[in-house]
Backbone as ProteinMPNN parsed JSONL, in Angstrom:
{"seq_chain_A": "XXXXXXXXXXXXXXXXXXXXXXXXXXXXXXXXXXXXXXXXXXXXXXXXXXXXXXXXXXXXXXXXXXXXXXXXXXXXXXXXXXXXXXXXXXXXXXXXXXXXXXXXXXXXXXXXXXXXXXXXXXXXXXXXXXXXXXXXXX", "coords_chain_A": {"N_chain_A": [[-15.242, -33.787, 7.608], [-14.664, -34.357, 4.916], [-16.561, -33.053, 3.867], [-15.216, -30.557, 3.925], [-13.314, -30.213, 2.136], [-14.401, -31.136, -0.025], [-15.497, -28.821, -0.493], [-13.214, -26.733, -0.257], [-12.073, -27.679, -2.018], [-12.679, -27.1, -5.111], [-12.873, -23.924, -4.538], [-10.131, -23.647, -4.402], [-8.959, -24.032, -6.847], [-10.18, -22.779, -8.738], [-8.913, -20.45, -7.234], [-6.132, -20.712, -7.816], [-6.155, -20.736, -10.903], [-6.841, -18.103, -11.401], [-4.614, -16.647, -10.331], [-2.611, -18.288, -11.459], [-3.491, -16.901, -14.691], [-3.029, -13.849, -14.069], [-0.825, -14.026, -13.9], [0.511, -15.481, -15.791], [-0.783, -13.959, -18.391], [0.053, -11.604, -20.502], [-0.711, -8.331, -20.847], [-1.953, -6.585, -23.828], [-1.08, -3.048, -24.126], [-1.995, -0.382, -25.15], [-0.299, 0.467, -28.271], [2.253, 2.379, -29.499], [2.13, 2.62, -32.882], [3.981, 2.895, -35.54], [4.357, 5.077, -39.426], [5.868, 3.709, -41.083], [4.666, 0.711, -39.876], [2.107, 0.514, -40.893], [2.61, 1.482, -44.135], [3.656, -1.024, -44.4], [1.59, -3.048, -44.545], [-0.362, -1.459, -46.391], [1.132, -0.57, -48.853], [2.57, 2.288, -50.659], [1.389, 3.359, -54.2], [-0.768, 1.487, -54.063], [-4.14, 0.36, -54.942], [-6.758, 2.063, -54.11], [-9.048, 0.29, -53.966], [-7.859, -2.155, -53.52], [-6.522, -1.071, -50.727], [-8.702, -0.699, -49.097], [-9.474, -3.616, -49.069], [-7.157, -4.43, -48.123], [-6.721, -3.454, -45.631], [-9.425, -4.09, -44.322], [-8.604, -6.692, -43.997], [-6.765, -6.778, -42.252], [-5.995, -7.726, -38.695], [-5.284, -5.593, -37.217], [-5.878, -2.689, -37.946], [-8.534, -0.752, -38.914], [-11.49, 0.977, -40.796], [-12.628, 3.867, -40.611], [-13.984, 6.1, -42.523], [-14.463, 6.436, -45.362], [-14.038, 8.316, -48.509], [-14.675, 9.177, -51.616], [-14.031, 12.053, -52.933], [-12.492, 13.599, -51.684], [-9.526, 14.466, -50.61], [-7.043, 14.433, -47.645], [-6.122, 16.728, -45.331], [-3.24, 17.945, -44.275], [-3.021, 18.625, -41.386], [-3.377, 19.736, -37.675], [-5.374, 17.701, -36.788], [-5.717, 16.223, -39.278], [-7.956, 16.633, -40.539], [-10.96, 16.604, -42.302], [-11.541, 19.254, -42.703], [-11.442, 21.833, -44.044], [-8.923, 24.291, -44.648], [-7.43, 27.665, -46.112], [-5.003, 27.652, -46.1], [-4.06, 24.944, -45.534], [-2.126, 22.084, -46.524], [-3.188, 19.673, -48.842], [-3.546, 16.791, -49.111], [-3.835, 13.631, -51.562], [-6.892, 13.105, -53.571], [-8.989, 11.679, -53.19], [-10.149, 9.792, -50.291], [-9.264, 7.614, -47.221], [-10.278, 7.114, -44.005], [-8.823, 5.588, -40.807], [-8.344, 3.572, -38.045], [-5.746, 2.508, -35.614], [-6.836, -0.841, -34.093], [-6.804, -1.951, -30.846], [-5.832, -4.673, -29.325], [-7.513, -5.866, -26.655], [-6.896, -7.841, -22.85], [-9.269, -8.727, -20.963], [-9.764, -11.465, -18.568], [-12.415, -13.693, -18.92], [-12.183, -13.233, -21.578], [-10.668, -12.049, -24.98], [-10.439, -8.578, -25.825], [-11.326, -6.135, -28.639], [-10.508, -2.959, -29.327], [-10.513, 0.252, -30.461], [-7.874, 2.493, -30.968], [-6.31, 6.311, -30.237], [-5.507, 7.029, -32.32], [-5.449, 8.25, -35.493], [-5.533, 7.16, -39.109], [-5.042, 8.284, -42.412], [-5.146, 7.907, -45.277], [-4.309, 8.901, -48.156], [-5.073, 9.367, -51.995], [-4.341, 9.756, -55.076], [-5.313, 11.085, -58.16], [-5.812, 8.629, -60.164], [-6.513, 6.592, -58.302], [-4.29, 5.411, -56.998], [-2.365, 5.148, -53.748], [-0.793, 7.874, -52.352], [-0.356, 8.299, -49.829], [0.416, 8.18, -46.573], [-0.843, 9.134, -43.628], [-0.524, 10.223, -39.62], [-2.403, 10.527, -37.592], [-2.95, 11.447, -33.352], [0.725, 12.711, -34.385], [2.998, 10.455, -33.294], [5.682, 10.482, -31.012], [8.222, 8.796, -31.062]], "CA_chain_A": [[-13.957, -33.452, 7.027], [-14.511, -34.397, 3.465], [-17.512, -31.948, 3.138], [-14.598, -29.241, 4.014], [-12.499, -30.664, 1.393], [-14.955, -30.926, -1.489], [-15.529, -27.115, -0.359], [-12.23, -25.782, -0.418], [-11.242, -28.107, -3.558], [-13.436, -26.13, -5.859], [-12.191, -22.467, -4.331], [-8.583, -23.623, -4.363], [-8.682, -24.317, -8.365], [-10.509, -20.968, -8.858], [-7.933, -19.009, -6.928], [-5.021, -21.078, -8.536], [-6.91, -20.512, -12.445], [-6.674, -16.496, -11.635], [-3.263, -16.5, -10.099], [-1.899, -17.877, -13.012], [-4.252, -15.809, -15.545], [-2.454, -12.632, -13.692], [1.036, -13.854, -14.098], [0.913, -15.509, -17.555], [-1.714, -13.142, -19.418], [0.649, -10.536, -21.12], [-2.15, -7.466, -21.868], [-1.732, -5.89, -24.802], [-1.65, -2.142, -23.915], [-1.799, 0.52, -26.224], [1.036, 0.462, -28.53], [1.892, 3.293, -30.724], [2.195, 2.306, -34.372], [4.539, 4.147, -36.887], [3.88, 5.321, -40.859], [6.37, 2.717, -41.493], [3.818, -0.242, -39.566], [0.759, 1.388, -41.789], [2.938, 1.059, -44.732], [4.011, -2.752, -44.912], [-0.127, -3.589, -44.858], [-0.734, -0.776, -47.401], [2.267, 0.345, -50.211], [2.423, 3.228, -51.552], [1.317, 2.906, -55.126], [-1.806, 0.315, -53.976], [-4.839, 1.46, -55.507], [-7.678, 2.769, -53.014], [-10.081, -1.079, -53.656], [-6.823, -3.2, -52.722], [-6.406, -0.482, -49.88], [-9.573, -1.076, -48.406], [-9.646, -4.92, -49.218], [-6.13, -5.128, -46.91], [-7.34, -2.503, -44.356], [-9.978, -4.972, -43.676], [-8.027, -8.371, -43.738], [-6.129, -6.615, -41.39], [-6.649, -7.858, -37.638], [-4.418, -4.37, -36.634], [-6.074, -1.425, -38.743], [-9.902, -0.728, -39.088], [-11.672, 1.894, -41.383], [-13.892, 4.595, -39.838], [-14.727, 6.615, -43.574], [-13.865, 6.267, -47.245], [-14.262, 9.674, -48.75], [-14.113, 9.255, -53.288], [-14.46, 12.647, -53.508], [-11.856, 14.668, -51.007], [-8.326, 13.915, -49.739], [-6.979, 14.414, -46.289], [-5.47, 18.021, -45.061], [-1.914, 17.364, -43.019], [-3.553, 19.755, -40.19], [-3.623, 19.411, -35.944], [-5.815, 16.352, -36.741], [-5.621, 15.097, -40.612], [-9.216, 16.306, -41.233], [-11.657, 16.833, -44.247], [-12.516, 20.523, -42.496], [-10.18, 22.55, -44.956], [-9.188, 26.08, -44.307], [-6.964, 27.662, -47.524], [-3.328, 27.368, -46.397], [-3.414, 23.762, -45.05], [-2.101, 20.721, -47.917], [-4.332, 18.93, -49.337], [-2.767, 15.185, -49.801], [-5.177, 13.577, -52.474], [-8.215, 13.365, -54.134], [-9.577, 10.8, -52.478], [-9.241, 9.186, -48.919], [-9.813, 6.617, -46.041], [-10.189, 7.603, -42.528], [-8.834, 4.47, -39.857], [-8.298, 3.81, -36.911], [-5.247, 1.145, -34.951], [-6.967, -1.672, -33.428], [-6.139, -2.358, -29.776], [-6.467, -5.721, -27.799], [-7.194, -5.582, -24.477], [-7.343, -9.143, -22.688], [-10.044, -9.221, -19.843], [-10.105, -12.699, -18.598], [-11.469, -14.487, -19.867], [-12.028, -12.862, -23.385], [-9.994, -10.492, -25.578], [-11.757, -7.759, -27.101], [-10.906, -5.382, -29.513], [-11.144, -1.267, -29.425], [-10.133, 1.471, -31.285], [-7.311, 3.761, -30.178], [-6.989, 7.58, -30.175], [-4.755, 7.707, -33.186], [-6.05, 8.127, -36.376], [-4.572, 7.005, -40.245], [-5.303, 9.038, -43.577], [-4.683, 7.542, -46.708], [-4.695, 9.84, -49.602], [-4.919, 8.821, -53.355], [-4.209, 10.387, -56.692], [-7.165, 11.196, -59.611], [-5.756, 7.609, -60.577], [-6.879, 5.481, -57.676], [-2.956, 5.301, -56.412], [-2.277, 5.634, -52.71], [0.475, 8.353, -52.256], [0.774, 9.051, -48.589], [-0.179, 7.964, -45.244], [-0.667, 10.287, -42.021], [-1.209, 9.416, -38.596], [-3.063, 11.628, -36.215], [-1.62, 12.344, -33.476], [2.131, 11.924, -34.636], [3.407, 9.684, -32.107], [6.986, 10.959, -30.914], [9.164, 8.175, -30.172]], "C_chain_A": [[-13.998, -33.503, 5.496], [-15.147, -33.488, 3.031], [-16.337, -30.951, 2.741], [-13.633, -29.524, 2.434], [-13.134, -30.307, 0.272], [-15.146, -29.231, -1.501], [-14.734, -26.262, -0.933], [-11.188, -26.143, -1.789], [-11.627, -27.109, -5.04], [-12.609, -24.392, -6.075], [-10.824, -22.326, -4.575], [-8.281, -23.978, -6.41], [-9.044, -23.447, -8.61], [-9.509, -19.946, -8.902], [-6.543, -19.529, -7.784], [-5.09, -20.525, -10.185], [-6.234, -18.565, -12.104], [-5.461, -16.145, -11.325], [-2.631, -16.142, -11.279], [-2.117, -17.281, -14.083], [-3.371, -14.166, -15.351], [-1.002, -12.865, -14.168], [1.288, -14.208, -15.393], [0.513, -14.491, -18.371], [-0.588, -11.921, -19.458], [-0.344, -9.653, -21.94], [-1.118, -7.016, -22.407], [-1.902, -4.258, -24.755], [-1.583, -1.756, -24.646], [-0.487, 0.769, -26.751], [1.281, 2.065, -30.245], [2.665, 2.742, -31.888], [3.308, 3.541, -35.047], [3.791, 4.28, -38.612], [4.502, 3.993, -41.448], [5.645, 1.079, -41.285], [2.301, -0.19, -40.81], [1.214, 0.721, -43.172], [3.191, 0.008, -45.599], [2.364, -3.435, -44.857], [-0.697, -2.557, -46.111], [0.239, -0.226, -47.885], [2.288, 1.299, -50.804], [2.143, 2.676, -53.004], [-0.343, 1.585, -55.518], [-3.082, 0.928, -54.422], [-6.059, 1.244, -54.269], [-9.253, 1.233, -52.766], [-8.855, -1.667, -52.783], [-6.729, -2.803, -51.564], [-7.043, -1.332, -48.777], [-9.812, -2.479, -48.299], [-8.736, -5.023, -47.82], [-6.058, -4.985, -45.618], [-8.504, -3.804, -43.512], [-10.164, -6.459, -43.388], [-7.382, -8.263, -42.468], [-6.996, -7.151, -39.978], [-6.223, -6.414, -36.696], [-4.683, -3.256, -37.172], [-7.601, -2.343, -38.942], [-10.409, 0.605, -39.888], [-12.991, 2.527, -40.616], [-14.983, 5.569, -41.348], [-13.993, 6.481, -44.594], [-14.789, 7.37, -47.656], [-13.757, 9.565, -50.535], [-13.914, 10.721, -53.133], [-13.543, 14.288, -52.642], [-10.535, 13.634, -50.343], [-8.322, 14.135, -48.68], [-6.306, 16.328, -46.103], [-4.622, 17.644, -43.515], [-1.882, 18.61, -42.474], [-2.933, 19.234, -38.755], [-4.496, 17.971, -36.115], [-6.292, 15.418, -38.18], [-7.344, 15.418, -41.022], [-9.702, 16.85, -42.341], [-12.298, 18.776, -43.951], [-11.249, 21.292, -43.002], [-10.249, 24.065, -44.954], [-8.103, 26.066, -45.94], [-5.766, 27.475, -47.223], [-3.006, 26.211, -45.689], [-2.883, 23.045, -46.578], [-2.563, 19.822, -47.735], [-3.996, 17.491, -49.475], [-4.233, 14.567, -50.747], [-6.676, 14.012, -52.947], [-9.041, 12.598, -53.908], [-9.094, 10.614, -51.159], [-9.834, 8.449, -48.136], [-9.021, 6.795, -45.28], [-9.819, 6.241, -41.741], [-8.448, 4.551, -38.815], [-6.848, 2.588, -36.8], [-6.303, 0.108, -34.328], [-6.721, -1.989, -32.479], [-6.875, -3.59, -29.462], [-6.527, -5.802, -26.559], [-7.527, -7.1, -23.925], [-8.182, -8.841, -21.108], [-10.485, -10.559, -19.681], [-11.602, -12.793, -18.061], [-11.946, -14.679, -21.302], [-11.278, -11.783, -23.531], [-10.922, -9.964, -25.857], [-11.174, -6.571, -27.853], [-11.376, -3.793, -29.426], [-10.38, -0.189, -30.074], [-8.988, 2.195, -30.676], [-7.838, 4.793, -30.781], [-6.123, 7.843, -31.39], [-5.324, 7.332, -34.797], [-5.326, 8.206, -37.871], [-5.333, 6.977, -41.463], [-4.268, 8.223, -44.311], [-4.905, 8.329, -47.785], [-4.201, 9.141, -50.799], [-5.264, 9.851, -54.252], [-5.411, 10.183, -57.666], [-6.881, 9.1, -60.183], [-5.933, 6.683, -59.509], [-5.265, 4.885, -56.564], [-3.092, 5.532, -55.11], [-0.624, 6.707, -52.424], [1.51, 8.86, -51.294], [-0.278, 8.701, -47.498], [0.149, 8.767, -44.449], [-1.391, 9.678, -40.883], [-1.127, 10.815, -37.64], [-3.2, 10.995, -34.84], [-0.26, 11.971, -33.72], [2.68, 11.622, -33.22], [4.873, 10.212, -31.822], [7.355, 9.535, -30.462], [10.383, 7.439, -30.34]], "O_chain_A": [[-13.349, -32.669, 4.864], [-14.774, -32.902, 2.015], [-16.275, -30.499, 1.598], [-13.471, -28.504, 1.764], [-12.724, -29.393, -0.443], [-14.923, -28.545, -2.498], [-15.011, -25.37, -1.736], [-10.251, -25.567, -2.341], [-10.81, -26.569, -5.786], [-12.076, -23.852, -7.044], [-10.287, -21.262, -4.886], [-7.15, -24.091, -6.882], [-8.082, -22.735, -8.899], [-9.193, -19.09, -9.728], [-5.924, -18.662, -8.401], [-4.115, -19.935, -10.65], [-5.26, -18.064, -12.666], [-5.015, -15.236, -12.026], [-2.277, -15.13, -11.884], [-1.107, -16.968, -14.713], [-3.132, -13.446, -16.32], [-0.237, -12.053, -14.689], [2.044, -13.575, -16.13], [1.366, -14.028, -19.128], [-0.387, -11.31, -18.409], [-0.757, -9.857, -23.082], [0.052, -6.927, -22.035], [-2.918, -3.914, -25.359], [-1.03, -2.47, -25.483], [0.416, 1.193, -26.03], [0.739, 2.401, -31.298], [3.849, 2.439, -31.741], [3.276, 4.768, -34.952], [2.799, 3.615, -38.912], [3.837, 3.257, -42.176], [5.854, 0.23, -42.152], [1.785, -1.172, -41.343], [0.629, -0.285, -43.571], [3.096, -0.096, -46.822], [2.279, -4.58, -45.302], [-1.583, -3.06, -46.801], [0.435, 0.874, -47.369], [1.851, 1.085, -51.935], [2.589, 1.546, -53.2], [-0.775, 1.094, -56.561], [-3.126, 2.148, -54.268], [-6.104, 0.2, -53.619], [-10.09, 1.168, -51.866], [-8.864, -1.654, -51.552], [-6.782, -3.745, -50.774], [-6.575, -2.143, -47.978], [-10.471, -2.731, -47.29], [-9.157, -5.461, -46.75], [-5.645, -5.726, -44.726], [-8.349, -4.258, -42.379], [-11.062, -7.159, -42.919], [-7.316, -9.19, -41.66], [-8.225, -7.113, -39.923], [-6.773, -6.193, -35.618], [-3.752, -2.464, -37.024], [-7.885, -3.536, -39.05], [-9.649, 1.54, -39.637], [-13.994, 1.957, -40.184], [-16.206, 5.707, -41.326], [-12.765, 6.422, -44.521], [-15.972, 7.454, -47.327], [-12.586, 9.837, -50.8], [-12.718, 10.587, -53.389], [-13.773, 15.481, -52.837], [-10.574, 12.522, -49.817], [-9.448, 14.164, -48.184], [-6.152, 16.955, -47.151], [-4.97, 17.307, -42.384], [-1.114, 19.52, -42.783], [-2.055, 18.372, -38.755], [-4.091, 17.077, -35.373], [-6.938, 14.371, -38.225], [-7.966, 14.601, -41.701], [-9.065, 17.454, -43.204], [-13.111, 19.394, -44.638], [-10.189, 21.319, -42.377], [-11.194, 24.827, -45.162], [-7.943, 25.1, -46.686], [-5.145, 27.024, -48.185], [-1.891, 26.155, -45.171], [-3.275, 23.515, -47.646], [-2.515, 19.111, -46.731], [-4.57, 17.127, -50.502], [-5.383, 14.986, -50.612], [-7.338, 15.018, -52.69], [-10.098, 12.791, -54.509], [-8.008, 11.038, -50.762], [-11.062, 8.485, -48.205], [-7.791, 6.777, -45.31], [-10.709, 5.442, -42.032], [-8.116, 5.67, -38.426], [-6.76, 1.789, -37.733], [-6.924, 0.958, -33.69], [-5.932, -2.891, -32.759], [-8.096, -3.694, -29.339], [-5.712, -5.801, -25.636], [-8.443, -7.661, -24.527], [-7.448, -8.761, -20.123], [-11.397, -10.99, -20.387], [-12.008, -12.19, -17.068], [-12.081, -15.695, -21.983], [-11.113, -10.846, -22.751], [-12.033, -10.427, -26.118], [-10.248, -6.088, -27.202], [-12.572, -3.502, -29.462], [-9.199, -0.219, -29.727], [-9.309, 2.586, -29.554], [-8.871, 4.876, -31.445], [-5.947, 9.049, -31.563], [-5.564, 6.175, -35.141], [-4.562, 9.158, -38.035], [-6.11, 6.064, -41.741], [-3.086, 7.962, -44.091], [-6.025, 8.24, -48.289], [-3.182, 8.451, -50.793], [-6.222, 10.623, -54.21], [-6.202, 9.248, -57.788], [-7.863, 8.44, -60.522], [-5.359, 5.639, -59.819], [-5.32, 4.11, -55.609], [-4.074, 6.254, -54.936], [0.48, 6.171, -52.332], [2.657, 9.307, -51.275], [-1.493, 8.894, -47.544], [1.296, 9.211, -44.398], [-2.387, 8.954, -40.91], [-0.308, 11.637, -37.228], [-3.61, 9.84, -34.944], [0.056, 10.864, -33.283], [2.763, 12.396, -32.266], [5.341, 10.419, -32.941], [6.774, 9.1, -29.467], [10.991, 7.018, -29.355]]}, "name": "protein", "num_of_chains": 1, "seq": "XXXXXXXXXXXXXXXXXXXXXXXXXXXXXXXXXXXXXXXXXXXXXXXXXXXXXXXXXXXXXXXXXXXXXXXXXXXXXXXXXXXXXXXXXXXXXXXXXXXXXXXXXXXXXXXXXXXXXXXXXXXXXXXXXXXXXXXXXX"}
């Protein structure tokens, strides 16, 4: 009788541990971000080092390219492939990404979403406009 005990003591703290793991653990699914979220971590006016300094203090925004030498084009997807009648937003720019957490017990881990955030800056290092690919409706 006790063997059964020490047996089922083990399995019964296991299944109790994942129970509650299912009912407490609140995942983090994909959340869509606004210009206005983007914003309050980067200011208009911030210059394109501070940018990138806050971009990567951030635990919620990650950088995929920093571009001195071309702005962004507010296209179908914000990119550097420029036809002649898109606009051009700066003269510089950094490509990022959101950050998602996903919790698989029993670690978080961190991954990229599918939406992507252009920073463009002025010949003076200024940031003058954020875009987020794709615009989220909501």
């Amino acid at each position: 009788m006790k063997k059964i005990v020490y047996l089922l003591l083990p399995v019964g703290v296991v299944f109790l541990m994942i129970i509650l793991t299912i009912l407490l653990a609140s995942p983090y699914g994909p959340r869509y971000y606004t210009r206005e979220d983007v914003l309050r971590v980067t200011p208009i006016g911030t210059s394109m080092e501070d940018t990138i300094r806050l971009i990567r203090r951030s635990n919620r925004i990650g950088i995929h390219h920093i571009d001195h030498e071309h702005g962004f084009a507010i296209s179908g997807n914000g990119s550097w492939n420029f036809t002649d009648d898109e606009e051009i937003v700066g003269v510089a720019s950094i490509r990022g990404y959101f950050r998602i957490i996903v919790r698989d017990f029993p670690f978080d881990r961190s991954r990229s979403s599918s939406e992507h955030i252009f920073w463009g800056f002025d010949e003076n290092g200024k940031l003058v406009d954020v875009y987020i690919w794709p615009p989220n409706e909501l």
